[in-house]
Backbone as CSV, one residue per row, in Angstrom:
resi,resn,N_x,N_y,N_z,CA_x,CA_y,CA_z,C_x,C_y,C_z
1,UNK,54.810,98.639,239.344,55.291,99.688,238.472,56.010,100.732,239.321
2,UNK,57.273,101.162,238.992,58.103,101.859,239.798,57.109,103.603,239.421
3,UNK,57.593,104.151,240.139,56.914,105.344,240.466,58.483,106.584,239.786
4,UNK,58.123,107.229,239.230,59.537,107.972,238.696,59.482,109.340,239.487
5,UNK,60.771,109.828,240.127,60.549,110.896,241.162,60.053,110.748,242.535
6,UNK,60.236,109.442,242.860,59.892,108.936,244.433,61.230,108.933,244.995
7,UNK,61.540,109.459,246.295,62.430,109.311,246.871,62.366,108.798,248.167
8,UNK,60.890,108.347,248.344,60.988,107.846,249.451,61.216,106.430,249.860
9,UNK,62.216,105.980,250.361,63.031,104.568,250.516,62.143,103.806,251.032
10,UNK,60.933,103.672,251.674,60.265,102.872,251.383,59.796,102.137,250.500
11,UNK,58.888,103.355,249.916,58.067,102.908,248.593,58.870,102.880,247.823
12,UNK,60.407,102.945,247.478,61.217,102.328,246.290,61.473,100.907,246.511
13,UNK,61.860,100.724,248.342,61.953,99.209,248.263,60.812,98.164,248.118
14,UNK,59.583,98.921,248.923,58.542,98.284,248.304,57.657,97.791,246.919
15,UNK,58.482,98.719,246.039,58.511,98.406,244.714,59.461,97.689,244.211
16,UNK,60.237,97.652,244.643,61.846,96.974,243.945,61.434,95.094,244.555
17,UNK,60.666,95.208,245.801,60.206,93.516,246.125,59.152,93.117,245.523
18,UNK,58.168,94.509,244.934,56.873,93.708,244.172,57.975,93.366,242.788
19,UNK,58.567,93.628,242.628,59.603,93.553,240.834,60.039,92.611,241.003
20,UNK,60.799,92.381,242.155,61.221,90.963,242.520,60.320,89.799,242.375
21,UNK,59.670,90.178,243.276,58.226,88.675,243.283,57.894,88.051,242.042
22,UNK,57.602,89.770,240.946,57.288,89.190,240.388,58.073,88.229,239.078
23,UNK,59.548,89.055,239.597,60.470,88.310,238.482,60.591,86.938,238.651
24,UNK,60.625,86.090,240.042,60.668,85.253,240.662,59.327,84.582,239.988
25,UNK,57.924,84.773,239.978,57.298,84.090,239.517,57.205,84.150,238.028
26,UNK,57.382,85.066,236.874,57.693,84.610,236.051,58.277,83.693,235.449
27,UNK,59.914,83.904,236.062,61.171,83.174,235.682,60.473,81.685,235.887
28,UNK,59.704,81.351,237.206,59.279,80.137,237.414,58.290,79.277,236.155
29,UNK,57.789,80.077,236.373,56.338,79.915,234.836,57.451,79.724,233.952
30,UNK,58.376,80.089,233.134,59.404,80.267,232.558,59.883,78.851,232.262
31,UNK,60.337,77.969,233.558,61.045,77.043,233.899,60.229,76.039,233.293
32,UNK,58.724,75.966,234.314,57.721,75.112,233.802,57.283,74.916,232.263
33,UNK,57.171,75.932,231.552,56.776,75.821,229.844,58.160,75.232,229.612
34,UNK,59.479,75.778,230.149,60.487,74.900,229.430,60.467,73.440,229.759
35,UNK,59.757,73.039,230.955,59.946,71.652,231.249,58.926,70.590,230.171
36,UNK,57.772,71.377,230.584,57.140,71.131,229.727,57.175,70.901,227.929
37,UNK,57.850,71.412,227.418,58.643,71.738,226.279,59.444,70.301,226.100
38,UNK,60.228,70.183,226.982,60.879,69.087,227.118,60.512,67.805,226.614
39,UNK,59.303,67.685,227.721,58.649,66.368,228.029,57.464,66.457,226.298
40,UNK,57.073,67.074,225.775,56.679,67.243,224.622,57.565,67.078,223.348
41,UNK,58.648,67.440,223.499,59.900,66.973,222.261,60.413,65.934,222.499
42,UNK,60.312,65.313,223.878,60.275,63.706,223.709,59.574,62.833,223.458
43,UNK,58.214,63.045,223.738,57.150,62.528,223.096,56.881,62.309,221.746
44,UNK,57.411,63.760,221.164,57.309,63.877,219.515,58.236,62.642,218.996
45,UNK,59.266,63.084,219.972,60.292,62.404,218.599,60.007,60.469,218.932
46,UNK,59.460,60.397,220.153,58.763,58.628,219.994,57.947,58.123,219.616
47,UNK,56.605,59.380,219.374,55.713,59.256,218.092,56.974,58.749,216.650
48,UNK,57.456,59.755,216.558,58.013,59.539,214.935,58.849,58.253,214.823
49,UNK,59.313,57.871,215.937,59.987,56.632,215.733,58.932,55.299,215.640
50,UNK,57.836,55.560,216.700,56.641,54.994,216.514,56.202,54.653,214.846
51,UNK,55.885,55.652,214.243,55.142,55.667,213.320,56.034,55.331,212.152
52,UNK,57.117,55.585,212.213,58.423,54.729,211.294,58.432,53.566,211.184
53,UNK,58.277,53.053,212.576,58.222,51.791,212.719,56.843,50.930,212.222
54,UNK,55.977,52.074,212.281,54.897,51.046,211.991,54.566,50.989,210.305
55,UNK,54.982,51.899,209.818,54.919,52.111,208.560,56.026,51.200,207.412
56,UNK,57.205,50.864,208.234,57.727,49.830,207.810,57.004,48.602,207.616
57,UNK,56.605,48.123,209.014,55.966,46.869,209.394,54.622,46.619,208.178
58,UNK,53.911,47.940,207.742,52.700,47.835,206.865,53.573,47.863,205.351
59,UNK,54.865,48.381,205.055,55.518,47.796,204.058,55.571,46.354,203.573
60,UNK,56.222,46.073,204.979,56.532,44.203,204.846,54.985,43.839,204.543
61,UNK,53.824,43.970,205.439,52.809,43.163,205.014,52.027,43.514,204.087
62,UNK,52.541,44.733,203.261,51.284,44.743,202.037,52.776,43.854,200.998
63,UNK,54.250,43.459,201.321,54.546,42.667,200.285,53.932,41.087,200.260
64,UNK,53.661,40.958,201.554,53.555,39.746,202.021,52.296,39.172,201.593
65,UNK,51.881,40.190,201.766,49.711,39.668,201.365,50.243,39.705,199.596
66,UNK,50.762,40.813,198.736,51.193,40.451,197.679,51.806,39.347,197.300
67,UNK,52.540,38.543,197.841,53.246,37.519,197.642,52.198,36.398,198.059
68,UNK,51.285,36.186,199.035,50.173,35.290,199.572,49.296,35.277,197.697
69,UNK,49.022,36.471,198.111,47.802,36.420,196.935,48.386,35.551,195.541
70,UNK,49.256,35.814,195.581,50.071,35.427,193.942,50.045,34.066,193.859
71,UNK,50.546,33.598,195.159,50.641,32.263,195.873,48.872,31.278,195.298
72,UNK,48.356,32.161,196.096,46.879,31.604,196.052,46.463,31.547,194.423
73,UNK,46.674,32.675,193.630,46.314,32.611,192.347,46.782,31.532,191.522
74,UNK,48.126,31.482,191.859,49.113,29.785,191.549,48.026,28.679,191.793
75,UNK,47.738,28.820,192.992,47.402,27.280,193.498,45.803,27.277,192.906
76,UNK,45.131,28.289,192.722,44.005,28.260,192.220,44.271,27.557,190.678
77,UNK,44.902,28.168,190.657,44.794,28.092,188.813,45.462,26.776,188.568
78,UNK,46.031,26.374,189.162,46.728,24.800,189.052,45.787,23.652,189.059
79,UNK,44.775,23.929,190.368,43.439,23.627,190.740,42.276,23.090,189.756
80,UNK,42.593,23.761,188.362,41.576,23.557,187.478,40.416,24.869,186.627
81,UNK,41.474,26.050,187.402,41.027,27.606,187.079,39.918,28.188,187.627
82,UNK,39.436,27.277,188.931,38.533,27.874,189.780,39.097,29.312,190.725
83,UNK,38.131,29.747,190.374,37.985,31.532,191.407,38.528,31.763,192.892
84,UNK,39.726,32.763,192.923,39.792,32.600,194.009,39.203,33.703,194.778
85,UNK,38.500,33.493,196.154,37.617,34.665,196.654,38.606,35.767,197.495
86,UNK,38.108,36.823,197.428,38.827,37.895,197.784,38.538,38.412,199.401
């Protein structure tokens, strides 16, 4: 914290390098959450492609088990109208 009414060139520069330091480590911390940030919005968005994908795939197979079952009910019932188990 700068001191207001100091004129002594020391303790201004010695304040002006703690300001520094600490701008320097902020800005850094700064960098890191943005990297971080990064590597998290890429993740997201391969979850969502992930889960697109898989949600398709459970499309196709709840038509497919629909189309099986129908299948089976056919062949049951052709069979002589015995039960088909579930």
């Amino acid at each position: 914290m700068l001191i207001s009414g100091s004129s002594d060139p020391a303790l201004l520069s010695a304040q002006v390098e703690r300001a520094l330091d600490e701008n320097r480590r902020l800005h850094s911390l700064v960098e890191e959450k943005d990297r971080k940030i990064g590597l998290l919005e890429t993740q997201i968005q391969q979850l969502m492609r992930d889960t697109s994908a898989i949600g398709e795939e459970q499309a196709r197979l709840r038509r497919e088990n629909s189309t099986l079952l129908k299948a089976l009910a056919s062949i049951t019932k052709q069979q002589g109208g015995g039960e088909a188990t579930k």
